[in-house]
LOGU-546026 format. One record per residue (C-alpha): residue in three letters; x, y, z. Coordinates in steps of 0.2 Angstrom, whole numbers, padded with zeros to 4 digits, always signed. Example, Ala and Ser with C-alpha at 12.3 -4.5 7.8 and 13.67 -1.06 7.14 Angstrom:
BEGIN
ALA+0062-0022+0039 SER+0068-0005+0036 
//
This chain:
BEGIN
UNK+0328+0200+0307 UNK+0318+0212+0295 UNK+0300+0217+0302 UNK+0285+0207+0294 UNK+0273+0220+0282 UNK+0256+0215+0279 UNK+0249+0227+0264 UNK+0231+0227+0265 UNK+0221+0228+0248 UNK+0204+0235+0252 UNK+0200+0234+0229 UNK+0206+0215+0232 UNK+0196+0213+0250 UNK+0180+0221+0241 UNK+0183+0207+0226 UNK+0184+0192+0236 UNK+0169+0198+0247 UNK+0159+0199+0232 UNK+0166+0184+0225 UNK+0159+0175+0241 UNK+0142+0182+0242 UNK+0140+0178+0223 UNK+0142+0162+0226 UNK+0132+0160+0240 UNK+0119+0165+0230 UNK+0123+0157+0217 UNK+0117+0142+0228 UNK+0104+0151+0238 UNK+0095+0153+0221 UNK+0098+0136+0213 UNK+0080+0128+0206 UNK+0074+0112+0212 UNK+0065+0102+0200 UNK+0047+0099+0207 UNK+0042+0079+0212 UNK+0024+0074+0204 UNK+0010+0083+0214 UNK-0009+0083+0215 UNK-0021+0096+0211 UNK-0024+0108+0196 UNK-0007+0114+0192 UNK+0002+0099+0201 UNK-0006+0090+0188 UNK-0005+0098+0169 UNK+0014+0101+0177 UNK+0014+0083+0177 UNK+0005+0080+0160 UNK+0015+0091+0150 UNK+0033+0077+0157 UNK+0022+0064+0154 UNK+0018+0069+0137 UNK+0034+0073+0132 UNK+0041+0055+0139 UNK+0025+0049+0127 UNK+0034+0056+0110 UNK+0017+0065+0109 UNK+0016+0080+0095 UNK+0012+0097+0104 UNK-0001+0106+0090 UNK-0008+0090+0085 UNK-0012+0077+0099 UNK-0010+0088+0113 UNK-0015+0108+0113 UNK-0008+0117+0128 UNK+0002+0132+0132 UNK+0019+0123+0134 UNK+0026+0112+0121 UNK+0036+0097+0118 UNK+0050+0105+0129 UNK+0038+0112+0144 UNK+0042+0099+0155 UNK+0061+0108+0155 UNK+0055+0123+0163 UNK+0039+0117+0172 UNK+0035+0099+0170 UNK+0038+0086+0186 UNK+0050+0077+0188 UNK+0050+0058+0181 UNK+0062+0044+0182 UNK+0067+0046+0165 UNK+0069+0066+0163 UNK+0077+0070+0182 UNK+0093+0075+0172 UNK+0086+0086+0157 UNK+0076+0096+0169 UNK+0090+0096+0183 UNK+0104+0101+0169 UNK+0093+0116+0160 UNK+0089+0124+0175 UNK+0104+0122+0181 UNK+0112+0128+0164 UNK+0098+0144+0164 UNK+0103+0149+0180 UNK+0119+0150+0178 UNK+0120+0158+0163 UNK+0109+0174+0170 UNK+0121+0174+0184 UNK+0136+0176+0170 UNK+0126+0189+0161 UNK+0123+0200+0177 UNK+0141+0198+0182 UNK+0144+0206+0163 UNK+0132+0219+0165 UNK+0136+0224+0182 UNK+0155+0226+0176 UNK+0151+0235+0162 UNK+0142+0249+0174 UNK+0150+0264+0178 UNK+0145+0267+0195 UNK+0142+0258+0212 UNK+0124+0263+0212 UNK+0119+0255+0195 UNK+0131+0239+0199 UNK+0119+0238+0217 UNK+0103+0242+0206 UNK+0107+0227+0194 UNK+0111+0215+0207 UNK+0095+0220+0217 UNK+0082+0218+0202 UNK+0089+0201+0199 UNK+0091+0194+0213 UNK+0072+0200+0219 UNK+0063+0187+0208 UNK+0074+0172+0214 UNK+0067+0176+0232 UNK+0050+0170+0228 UNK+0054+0158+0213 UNK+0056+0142+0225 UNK+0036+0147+0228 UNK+0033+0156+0214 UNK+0040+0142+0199 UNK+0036+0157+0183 UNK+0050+0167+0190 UNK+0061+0151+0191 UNK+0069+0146+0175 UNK+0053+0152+0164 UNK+0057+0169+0167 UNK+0074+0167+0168 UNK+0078+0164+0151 UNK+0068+0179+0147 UNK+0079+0190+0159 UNK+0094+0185+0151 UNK+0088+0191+0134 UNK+0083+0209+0141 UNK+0100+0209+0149 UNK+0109+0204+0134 UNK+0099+0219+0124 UNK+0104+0230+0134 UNK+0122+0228+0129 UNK+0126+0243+0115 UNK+0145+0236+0114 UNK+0136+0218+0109 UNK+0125+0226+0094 UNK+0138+0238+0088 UNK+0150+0225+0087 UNK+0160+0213+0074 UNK+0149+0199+0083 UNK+0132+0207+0081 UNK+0126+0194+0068 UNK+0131+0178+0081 UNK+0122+0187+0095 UNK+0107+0190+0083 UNK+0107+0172+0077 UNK+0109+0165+0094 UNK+0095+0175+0103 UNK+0083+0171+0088 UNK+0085+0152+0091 UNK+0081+0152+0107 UNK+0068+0161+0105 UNK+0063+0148+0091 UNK+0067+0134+0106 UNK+0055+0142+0119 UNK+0040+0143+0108 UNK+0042+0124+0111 UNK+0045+0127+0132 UNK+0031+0141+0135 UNK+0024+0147+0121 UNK+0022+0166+0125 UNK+0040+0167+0131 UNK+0044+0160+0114 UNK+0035+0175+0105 UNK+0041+0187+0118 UNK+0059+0185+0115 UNK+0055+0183+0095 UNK+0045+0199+0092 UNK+0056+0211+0105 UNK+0070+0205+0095 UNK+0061+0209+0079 UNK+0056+0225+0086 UNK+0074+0229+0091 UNK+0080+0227+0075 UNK+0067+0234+0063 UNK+0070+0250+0076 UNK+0088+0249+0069 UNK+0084+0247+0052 UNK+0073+0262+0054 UNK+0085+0275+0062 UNK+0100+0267+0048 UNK+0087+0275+0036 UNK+0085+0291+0042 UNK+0104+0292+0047 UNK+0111+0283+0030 UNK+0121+0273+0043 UNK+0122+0254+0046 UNK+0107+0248+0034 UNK+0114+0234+0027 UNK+0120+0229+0043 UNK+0103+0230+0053 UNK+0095+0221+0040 UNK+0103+0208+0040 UNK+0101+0207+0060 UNK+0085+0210+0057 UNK+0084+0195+0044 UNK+0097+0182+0053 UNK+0089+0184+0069 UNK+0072+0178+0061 UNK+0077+0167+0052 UNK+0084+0158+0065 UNK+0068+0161+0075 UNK+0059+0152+0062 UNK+0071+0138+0059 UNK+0073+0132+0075 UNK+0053+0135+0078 UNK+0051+0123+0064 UNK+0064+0108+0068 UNK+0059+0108+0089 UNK+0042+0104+0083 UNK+0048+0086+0078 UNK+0067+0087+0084 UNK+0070+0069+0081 UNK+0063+0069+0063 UNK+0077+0071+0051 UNK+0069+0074+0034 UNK+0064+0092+0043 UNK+0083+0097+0048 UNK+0087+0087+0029 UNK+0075+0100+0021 UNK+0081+0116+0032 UNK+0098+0108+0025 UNK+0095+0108+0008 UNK+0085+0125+0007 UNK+0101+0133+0014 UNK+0112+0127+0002 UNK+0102+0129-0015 UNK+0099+0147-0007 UNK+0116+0151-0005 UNK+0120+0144-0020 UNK+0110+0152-0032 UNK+0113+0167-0021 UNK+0132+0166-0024 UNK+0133+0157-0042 UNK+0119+0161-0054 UNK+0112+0178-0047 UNK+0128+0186-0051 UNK+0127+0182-0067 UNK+0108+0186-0071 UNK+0111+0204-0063 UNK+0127+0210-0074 UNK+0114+0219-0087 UNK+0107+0226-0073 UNK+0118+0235-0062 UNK+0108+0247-0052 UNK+0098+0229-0044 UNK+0119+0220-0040 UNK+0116+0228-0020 UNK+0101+0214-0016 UNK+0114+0204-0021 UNK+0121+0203-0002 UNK+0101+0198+0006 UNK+0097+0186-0008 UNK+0104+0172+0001 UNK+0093+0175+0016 UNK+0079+0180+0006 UNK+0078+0164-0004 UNK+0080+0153+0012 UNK+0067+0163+0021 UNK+0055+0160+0005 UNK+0061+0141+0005 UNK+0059+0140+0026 UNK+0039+0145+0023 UNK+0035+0133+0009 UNK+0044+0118+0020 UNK+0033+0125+0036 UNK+0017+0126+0027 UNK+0018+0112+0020 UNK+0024+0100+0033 UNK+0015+0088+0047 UNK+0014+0091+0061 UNK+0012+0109+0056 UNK+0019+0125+0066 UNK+0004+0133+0062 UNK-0008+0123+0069 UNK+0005+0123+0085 UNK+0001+0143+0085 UNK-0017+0141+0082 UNK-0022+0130+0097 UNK-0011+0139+0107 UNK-0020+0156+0103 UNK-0037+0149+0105 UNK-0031+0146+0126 UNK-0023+0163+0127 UNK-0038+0170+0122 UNK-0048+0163+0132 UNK-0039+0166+0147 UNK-0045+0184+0151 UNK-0065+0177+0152 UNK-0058+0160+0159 UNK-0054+0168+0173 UNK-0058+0172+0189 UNK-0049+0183+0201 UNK-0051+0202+0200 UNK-0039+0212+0207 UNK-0043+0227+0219 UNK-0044+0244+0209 UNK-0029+0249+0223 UNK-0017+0235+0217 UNK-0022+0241+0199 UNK-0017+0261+0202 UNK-0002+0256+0207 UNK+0003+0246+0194 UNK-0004+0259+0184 UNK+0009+0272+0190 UNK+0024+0260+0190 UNK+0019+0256+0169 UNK+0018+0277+0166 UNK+0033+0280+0174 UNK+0043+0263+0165 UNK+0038+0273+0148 UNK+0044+0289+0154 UNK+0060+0281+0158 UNK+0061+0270+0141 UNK+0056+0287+0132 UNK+0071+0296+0140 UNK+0082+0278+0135 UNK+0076+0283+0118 UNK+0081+0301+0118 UNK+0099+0296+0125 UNK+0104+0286+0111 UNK+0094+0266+0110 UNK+0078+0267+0104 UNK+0078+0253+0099 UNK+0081+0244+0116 UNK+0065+0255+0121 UNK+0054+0248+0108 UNK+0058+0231+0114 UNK+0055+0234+0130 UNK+0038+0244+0129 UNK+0032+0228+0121 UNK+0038+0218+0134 UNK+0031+0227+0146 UNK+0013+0227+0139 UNK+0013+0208+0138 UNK+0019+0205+0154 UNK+0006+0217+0160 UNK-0008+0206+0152 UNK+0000+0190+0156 UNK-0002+0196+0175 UNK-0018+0206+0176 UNK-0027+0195+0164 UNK-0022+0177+0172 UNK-0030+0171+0189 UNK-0023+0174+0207 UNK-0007+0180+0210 UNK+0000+0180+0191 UNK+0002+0199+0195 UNK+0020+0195+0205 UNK+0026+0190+0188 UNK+0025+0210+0182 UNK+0029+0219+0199 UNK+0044+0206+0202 UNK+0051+0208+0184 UNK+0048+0227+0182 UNK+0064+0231+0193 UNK+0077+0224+0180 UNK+0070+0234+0165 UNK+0070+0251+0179 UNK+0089+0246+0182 UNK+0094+0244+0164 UNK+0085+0259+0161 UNK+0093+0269+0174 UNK+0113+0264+0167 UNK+0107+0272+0151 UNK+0102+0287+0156 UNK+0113+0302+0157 UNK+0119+0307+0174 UNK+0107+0320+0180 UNK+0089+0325+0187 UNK+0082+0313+0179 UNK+0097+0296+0181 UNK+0092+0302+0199 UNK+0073+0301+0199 UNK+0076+0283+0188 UNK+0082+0277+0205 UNK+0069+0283+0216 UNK+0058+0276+0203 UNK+0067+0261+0205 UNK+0065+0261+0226 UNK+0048+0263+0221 UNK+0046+0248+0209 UNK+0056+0235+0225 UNK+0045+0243+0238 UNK+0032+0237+0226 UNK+0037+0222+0224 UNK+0038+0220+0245 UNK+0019+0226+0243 UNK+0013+0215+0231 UNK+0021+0198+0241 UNK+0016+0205+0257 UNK-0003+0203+0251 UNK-0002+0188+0240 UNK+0005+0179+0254 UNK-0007+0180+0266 UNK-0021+0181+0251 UNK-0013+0163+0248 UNK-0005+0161+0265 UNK-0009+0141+0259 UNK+0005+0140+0245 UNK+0017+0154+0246 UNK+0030+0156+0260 UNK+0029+0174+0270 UNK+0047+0174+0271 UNK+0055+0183+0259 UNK+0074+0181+0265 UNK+0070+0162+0267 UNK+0082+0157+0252 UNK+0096+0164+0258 UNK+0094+0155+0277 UNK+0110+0144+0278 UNK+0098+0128+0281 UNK+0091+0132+0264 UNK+0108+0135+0255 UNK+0116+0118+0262 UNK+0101+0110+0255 UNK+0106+0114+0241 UNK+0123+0115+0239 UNK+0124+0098+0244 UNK+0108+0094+0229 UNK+0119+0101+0217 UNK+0135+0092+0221 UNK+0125+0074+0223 UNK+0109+0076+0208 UNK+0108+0059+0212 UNK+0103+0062+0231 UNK+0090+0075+0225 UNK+0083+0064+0211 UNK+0081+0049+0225 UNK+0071+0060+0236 UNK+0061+0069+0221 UNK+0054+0053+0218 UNK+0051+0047+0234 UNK+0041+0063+0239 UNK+0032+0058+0221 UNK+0027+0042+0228 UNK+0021+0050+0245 UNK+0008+0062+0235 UNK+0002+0049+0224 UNK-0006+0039+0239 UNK-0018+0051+0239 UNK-0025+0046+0222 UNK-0021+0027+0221 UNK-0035+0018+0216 UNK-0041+0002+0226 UNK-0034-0014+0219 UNK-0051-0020+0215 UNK-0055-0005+0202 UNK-0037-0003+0195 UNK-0040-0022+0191 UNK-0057-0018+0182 UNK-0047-0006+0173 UNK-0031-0016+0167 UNK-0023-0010+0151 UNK-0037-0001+0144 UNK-0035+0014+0138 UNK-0040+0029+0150 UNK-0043+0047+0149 UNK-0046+0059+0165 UNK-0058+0071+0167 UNK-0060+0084+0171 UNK-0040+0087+0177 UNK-0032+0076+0190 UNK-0020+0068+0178 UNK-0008+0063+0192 UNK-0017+0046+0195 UNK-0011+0041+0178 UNK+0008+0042+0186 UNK-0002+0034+0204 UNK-0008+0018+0195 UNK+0002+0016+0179 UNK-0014+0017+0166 UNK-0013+0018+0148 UNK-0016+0036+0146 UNK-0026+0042+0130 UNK-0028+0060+0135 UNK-0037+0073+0124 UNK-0031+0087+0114 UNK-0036+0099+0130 UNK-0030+0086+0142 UNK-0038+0101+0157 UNK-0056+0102+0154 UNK-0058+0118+0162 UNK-0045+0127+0150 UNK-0055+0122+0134 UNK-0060+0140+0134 UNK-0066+0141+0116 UNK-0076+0131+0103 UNK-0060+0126+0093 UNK-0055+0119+0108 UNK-0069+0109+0116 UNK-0074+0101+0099 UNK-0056+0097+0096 UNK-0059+0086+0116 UNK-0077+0080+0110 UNK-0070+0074+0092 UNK-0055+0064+0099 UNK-0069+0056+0112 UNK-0080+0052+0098 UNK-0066+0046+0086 UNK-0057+0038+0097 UNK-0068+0032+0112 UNK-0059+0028+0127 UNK-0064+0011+0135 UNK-0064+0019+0153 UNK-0067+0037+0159 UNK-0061+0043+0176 UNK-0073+0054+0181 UNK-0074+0066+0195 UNK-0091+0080+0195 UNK-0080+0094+0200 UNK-0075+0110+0192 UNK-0065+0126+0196 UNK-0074+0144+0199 UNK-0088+0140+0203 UNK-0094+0136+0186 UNK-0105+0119+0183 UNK-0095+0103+0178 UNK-0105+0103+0162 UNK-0101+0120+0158 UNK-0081+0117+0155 UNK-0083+0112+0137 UNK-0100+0108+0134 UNK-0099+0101+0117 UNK-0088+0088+0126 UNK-0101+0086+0140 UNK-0114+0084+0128 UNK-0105+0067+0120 UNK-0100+0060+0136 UNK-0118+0061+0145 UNK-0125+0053+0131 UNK-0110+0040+0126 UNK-0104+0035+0143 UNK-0113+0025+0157 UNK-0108+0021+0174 UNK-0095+0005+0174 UNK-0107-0012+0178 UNK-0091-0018+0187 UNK-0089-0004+0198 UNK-0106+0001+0201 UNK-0102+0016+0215 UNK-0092+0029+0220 UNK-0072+0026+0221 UNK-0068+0035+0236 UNK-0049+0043+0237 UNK-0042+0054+0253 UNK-0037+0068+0238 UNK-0052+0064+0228 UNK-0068+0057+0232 UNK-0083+0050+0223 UNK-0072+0045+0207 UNK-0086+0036+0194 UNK-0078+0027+0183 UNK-0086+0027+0164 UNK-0087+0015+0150 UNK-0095+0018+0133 UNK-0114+0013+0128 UNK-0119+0002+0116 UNK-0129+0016+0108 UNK-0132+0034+0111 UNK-0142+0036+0127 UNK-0149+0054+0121 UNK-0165+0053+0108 UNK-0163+0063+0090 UNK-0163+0083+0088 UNK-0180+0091+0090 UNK-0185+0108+0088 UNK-0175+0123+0090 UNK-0180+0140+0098 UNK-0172+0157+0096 UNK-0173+0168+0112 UNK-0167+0186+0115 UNK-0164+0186+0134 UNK-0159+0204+0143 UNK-0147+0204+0157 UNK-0157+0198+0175 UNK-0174+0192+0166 UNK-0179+0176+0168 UNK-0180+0165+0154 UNK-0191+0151+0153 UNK-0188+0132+0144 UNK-0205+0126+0139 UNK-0211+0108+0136 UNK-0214+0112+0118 UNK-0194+0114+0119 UNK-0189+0097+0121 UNK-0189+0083+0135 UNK-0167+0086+0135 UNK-0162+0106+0132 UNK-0145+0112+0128 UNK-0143+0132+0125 UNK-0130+0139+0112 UNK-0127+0154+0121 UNK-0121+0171+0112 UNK-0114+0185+0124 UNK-0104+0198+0114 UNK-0094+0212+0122 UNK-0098+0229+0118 UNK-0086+0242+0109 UNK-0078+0246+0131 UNK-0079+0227+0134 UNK-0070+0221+0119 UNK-0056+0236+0126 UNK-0055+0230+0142 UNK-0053+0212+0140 UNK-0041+0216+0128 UNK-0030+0222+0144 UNK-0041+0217+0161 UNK-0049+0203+0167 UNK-0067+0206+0163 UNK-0081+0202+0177 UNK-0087+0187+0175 UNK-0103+0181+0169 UNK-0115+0170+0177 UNK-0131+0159+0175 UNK-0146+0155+0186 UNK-0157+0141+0185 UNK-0173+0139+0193 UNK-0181+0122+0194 UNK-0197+0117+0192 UNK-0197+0117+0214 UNK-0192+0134+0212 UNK-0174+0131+0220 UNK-0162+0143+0211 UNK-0143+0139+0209 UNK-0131+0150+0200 UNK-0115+0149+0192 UNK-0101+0155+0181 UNK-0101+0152+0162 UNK-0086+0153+0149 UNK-0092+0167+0138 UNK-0079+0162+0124 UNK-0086+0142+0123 UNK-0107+0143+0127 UNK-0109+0143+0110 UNK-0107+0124+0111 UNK-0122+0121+0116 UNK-0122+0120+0136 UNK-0133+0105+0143 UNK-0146+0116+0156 UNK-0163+0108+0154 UNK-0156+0096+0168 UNK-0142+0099+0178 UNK-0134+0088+0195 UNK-0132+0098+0208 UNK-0121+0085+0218 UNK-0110+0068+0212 UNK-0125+0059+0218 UNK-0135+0067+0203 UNK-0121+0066+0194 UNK-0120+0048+0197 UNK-0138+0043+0192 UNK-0137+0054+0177 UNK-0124+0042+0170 UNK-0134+0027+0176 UNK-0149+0035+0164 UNK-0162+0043+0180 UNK-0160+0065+0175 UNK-0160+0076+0188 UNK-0176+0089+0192 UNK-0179+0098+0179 UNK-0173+0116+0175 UNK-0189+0127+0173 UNK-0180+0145+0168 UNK-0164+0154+0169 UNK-0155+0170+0169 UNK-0138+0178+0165 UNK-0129+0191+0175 UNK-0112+0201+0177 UNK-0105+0214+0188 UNK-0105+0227+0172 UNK-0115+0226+0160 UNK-0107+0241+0149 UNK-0096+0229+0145 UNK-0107+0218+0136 UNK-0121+0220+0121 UNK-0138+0222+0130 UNK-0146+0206+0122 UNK-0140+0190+0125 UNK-0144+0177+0109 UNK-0149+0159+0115 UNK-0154+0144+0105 UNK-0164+0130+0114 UNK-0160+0113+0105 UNK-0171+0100+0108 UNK-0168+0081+0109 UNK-0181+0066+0114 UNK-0178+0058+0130 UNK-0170+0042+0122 UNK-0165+0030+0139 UNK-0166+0042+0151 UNK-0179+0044+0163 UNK-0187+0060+0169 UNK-0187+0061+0188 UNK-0205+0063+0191 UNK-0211+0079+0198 UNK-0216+0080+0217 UNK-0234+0089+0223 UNK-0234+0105+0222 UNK-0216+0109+0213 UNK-0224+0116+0196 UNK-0237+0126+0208 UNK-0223+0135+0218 UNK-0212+0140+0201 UNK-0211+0159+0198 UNK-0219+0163+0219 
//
């Protein structure tokens, strides 16, 4: 009987050990699709399905950051969209799961194989908290990965990666917008880069410009055709455009060009060329347009860094600080080893990601210091081994223990929403979960929905008032749009379906327009805002059409009290304006912290265009930092002072101050006709005010009383003003 030999493989133990722990995580990192929640992001997460289940069209009837494919990556989930949101974040995950594989064979050592799996894997520990990092980010990792690839660019397949990675980038403008230009422009960047250094060199122009172009192109078309994905004169027209391009390209050009021979090398771009100029025609031209899409997208980015509230420390800022210089170091050394063009990319990627997460409110910072590990990594496997591969990895030790930092502090900062934990994915409780989700969707979409149905009780109108409203059509303000989904009513939302992210004039006239062109025949109203700012200050053009348009419902003469949201007022339009005609106006030059006083001769109703520019340092720092805010006082004519925060991009509307609630109950008789005390003088105020011209411009507009009446003035008030 021959003896029994057992040859152990440690290379083959290794693989299957690795195998197993990548799938483990594999389903330790699987996204959940999110049920319909309540509150501020709870409910634009369920605007943005619900829109998309409407057919609305992003740029024109709705203008919001995500597009018509948003609900993919961050909507709620729905009866009718559990499967398109459960298959593309199953489909995103999976495919950055292949990608990392790729590159972590293609590294040389262990070290950068670890470094790559780490910096992925670091995201996905908060993303079940933390949705951006889920399959928003995601797609944008898989990108970065994908540029990183030298083998991929310099290969016979370059022009299918370059075409690929240009249509999704066409594809997320329509998810999340700024994903959708980050992916664009780095490509472009990446590119151009090449077609630079094939100049200097005499080496691969033709080739890089064609990248260059194909990858654009492709950008563009598929920007164009996601707009209105089901209309098919638009993928007709791309249709056509490519072919008369390639033909007169390929057939007539030629022939044209044979008396001059020194002009036969555009030959091989005129295709693209003539496509391109075709593609721009059919983009200006058409309705819904893709420009307008940009436009109102801009208007909210812009408005974001005065928007919003939370500053970070100046110690959170130094060390972001030091982990940005030392990312440009290591992208210049990338540079000097051979791919500029990948550091190009990457410096702009960087920079936006800087903004987006120390510009934004709360804890939009985690989105930088969580993603900054991956771009160290695939810095570090192109460096040449030496000194400085070897400080590329204690740089990147430094950017995970940052990362530990930065969570350690938001989570207790908001100990409320985010999970201390950071290992808690990888708990077998947590992986069963979802192993067992991913095998039976059906199972996960039955208890979505049921957890949906659990939330909405807390916004679930009485019988009686859902009755009063019926079918009539209904819009929401200021935010809490998950009571459309709680009592099935007809939804006419406008344009800024938020109120509190109308941050611009374009944008609040845009919600005041659709109200007065389109009256809706109930608002639901709740006087409540975010940040400390006044209700009436969100966008005061549209606060200005619905005071005097909309009165308190006869039918439903009180406060609509909900567990999640009390003293509702539901609205229905006036006969007849309720505010008298324009009066007078008055010009006023107000210097920070002096009072400035509203006078009888001004009007019985005032509303101030207010004009706060930032000086030369100010216009530099919003450009990067969040900006202190700015903020009002009012004084009364009983000499109680109230302050709060206004938008300095939108005052110019036209803020209503001469009589502002302080309480629903104010509120509440305003929109019965009785005004509030009167506002007697006011004054303006910010943390720096370097950062701002020294004189503030404020025009008082005038109107009669119309209906209203003016509360009259108890003894003494007008006595004790100014003691």
């Amino acid at each position: 009987m021959k003896p029994i030999s057992i040859t152990i493989h440690p290379q083959r133990i290794i693989q299957v050990a690795c195998s197993l722990i990548t799938l483990y995580l594999f389903f330790a990192f699987l996204p959940i699709p999110r049920p319909i929640g309540i509150g501020l992001d709870p409910s634009w997460k369920y605007g943005i399905s619900q829109l998309a289940e409407n057919n609305v069209i992003f740029g024109k009837d709705i203008i919001f950051t995500y597009g018509a494919f948003g609900y993919l990556v961050r909507g709620a989930v729905l009866e009718g969209n559990f499967w398109d949101i459960f298959i593309f974040k199953t489909l995103v995950h999976g495919l950055l799961f292949a990608v990392t594989i790729w590159r972590i064979i293609k590294s040389k050592t262990a070290l950068e194989q670890l470094a790559i799996a780490i910096s992925v894997s670091f995201p996905y520990f908060i993303s079940d908290f933390y949705e951006a990092l889920q399959t928003e980010y995601q797609t944008l990792y898989i990108i970065v990965i994908l540029l990183s690839f030298r083998e991929i660019w310099q290969g016979k397949h370059a022009h299918y990666w370059a075409i690929g990675i240009g249509a999704v980038g066409g594809f997320l403008l329509h998810s999340k917008v700024s994903m959708g230009l980050q992916a664009s422009a780095s490509l472009f960047i990446f590119f151009a880069i090449q077609v630079l250094l094939g100049f200097r060199s005499r080496l691969g122009i033709r080739k890089n410009i064609l990248l260059l172009l194909d990858s654009q192109l492709a950008t563009a078309s598929t920007a164009f055709l996601f707009l209105r994905v089901e209309n098919l004169n638009n993928w007709l027209n791309l249709l056509l455009a490519l072919i008369i391009s390639v033909l007169i390209a390929v057939a007539v050009l030629p022939k044209l060009l044979k008396s001059h021979p020194h002009l036969t090398p555009i030959c091989q771009f005129t295709p693209r060329i003539l496509y391109g100029l075709s593609l721009t025609a059919i983009i200006l031209l058409s309705s819904p347009s893709l420009l307008d899409y940009l436009e109102g997208y801009s208007h909210i980015t812009a408005g974001y860094s005065g928007g919003m509230s939370y500053i970070g420390s100046s110690t959170e800022l130094a060390f972001v600080f030091l982990e940005l210089l030392g990312l440009l170091w290591l992208l210049l050394l990338v540079a000097k080893d051979g791919n500029p063009s990948f550091s190009a990319a990457m410096v702009l990627l960087i920079l936006l990601t800087f903004k987006h997460g120390f510009v934004r409110q709360g804890a939009h910072g985690l989105r930088f210091v969580f993603s900054m590990p991956l771009i160290v990594a695939l810095c570090t496997v192109q460096i040449r081994p030496g000194f400085w591969q070897k400080f590329a990895y204690g740089f990147h030790l430094y950017s995970l223990i940052l990362c530990l930092g930065f969570h350690h502090y938001y989570t207790n900062f908001f100990s409320d929403y985010y999970h201390t934990n950071l290992l808690r994915p990888l708990t077998p409780a947590v992986v069963a979960e979802k192993f067992s989700y991913f095998w039976h969707p059906s199972n996960l979409k039955a208890d979505l929905l049921a957890q949906s149905e659990d939330n909405l009780q807390a916004v679930t109108l009485p019988p009686e008032v859902r009755e009063v409203i019926g079918s009539r059509s209904v819009d929401i303000i200021p935010r809490e749009t998950s009571m459309v989904a709680a009592n099935g009513l007809n939804w006419k939302p406008r344009p800024v379906f938020q109120s509190q992210a109308a941050y611009t004039p374009y944008l609040d006239n845009a919600n005041r327009d659709s109200l007065a062109n389109e009256p809706r025949d109930v608002l639901l109203y709740n006087f409540h805002t975010v940040d400390a700012r006044h209700p009436f200050f969100d966008a005061p053009a549209t606060a200005f059409h619905y005071i005097c348009h909309y009165g308190i419902s006869p039918q439903v003469p009180e406060l609509v009290q909900l567990p999640a949201l009390p003293n509702v007022m539901l609205l229905e339009p006036l006969p007849q304006s309720r505010c008298g005609p324009p009066q007078s106006q008055r010009e006023l030059s107000v210097v920070w912290d002096d009072f400035a006083q509203i006078t009888p001769e001004d009007g019985e109703l005032v509303r101030a265009s207010i004009e706060i520019e930032h000086s030369f340092w100010g216009r530099l720092a919003k450009s990067l930092f969040r900006v202190p805010p700015v903020t009002i006082t009012v004084r009364d004519l009983a000499g109680e002072e109230r302050t709060y925060r206004i938008l300095v991009a939108n005052a110019e509307g036209g803020v209503w101050l001469s009589h502002l609630p302080r309480h629903d109950g104010e509120a509440f008789e305003l929109f019965q006709g009785q005004l509030p005390p009167r506002t007697y003088s006011f004054k303006f105020s910010t943390l720096n005010t370097s950062l701002f011209q020294p004189r503030i411009r404020v025009t008082l507009m005038g109107y009669e009383l119309g209906e209203f009446q003016e509360r009259a003035a108890r003894y003494g008030e007008i006595s004790d003003v100014g003691n």
